[in-house]
C-alpha positions as CSV (number, residue, x, y, z in Angstrom):
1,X,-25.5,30.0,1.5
2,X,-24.4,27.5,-0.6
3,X,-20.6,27.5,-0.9
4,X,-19.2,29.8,2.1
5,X,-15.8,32.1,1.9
6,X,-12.9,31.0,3.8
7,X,-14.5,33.9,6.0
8,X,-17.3,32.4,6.7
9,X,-15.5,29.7,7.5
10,X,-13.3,30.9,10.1
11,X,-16.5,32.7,11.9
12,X,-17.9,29.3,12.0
13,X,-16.2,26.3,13.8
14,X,-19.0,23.7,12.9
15,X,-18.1,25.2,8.9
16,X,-14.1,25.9,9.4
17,X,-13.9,21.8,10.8
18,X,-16.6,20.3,7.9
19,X,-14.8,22.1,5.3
20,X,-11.4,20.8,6.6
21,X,-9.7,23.7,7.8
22,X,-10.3,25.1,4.7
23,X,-9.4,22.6,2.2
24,X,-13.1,22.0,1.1
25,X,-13.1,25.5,-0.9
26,X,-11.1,24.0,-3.3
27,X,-12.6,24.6,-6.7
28,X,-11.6,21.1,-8.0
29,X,-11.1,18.2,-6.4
30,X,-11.9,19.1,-2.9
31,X,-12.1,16.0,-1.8
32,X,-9.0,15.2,-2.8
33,X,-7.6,18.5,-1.2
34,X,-9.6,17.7,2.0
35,X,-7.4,14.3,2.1
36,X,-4.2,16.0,1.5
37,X,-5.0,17.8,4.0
38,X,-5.8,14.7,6.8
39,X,-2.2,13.9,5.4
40,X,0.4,16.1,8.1
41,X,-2.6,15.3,11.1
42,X,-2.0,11.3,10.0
43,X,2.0,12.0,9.8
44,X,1.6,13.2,13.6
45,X,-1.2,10.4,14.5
46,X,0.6,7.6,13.6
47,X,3.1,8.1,16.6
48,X,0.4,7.3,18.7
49,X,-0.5,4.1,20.3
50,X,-2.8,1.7,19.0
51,X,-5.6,2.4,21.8
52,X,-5.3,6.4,21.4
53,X,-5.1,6.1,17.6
54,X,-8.5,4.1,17.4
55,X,-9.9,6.3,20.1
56,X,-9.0,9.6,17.9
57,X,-10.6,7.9,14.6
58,X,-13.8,6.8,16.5
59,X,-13.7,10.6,18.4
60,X,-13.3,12.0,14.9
61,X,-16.2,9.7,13.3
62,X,-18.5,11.0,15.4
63,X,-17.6,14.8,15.9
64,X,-18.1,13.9,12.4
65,X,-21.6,13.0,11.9
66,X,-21.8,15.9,14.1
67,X,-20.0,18.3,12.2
68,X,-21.1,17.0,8.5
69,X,-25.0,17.0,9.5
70,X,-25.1,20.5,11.1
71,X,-22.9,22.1,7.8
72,X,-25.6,20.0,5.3
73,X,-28.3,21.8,7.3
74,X,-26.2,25.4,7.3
75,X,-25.4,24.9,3.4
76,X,-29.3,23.4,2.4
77,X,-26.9,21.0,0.5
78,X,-26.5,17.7,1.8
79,X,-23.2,16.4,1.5
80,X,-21.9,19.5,-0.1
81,X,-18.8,19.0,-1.8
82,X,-17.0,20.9,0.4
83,X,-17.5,19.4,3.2
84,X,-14.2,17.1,3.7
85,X,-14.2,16.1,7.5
86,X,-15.6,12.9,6.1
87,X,-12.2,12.3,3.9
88,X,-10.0,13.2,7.1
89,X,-11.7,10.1,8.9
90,X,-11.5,8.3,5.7
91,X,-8.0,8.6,5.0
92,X,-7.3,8.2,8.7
93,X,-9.2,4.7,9.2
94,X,-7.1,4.0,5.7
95,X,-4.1,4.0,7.2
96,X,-4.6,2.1,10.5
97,X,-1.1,0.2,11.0
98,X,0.2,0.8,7.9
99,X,3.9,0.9,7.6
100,X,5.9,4.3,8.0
101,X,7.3,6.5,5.4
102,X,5.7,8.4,2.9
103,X,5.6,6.0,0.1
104,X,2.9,4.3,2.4
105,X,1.0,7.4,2.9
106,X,1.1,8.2,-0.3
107,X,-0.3,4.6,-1.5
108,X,-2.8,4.9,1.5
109,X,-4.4,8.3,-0.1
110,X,-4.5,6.9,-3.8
111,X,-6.1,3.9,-2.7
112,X,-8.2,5.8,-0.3
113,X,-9.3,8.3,-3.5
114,X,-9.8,5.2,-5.4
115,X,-12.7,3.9,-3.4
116,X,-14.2,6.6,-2.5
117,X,-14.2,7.8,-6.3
118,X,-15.5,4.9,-7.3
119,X,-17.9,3.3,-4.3
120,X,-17.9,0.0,-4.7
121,X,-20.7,-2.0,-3.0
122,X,-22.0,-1.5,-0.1
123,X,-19.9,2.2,-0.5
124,X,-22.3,2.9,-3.2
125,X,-25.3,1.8,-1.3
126,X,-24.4,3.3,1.8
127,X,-23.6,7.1,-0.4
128,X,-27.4,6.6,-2.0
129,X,-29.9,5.4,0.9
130,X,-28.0,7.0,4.3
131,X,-28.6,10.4,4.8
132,X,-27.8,13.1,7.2
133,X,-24.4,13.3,9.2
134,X,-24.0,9.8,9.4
135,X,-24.8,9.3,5.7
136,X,-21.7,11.7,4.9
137,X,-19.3,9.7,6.9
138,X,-20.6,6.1,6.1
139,X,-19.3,6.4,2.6
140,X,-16.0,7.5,3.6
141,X,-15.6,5.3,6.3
142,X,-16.2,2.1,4.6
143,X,-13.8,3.4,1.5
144,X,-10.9,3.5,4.7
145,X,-11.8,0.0,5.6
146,X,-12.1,-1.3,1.8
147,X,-8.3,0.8,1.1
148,X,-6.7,0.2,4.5
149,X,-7.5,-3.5,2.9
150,X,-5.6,-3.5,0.0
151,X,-3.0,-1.6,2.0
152,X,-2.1,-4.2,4.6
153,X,-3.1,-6.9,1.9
154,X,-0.2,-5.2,0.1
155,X,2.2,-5.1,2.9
156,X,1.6,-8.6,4.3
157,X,2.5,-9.7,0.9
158,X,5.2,-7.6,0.5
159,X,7.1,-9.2,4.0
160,X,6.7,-12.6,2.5
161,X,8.3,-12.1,-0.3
């Protein structure tokens, strides 16, 4: 099984959470549909305080080396291009005290695409020479720190102006 059905995926919870809910079996792009998808759980996580928002990013990094390993294994594919838990983290580490309102979420996920598009070293690195579960969310995880950056780099300046 290389790609599953979204009816594969719902028989599967390792699958339906790898595959973000579903947004993986996008045909293009899916990891950009898998982080529109981390999106509304972000809109809802960002209420929360700064101890239970690193404790569900650090809960979700390793559910997702977890999660991301086991599907590899299920697919034969490693890091099949489907499998988008790794954005959710991504996206979520990304915007780590980052201003409200959707203009900043919506800065937070291009900036998040950007790096992990382009994997900048060590992203690069770290995408070539890590394998397994942890290998999938390493990339992802240091193109959140590298975005959520910029993205208080850009705020910071943007209060002393």
């Amino acid at each position: 099984m290389n790609t599953p059905t979204f009816s594969q995926l719902r028989r599967s919870p390792v699958l339906f959470l790898a595959f973000g809910f579903g947004s993986g079996l996008a045909k293009k792009a899916p990891g950009t549909f898998g982080t529109l998808a981390a999106v509304p759980l972000w809109w809802g996580m960002q209420f929360l305080s700064v101890p239970a928002y690193v404790a569900v990013v650090v809960v979700a990094a390793i559910l997702g080396c977890y999660l991301c390993g086991e599907a590899s294994r299920k697919l034969g594919v490693h890091d099949h291009g489907g499998i988008v838990w790794d954005e959710f983290v991504g996206y979520w580490i990304t915007m780590f005290l980052a201003p409200a309102g959707w203009l900043w979420a919506l800065y937070g996920f291009v900036l998040f695409r950007i790096f992990d598009i382009a994997k900048p070293q060590p992203i690069g690195w770290a995408d070539r020479r890590v394998h397994g579960g942890l290998g999938i969310m390493l990339d992802d995880i240091l193109a959140g720190i590298y975005a959520a950056l910029v993205l208080q780099g850009t705020a910071l300046a943007l209060t002393v102006m």
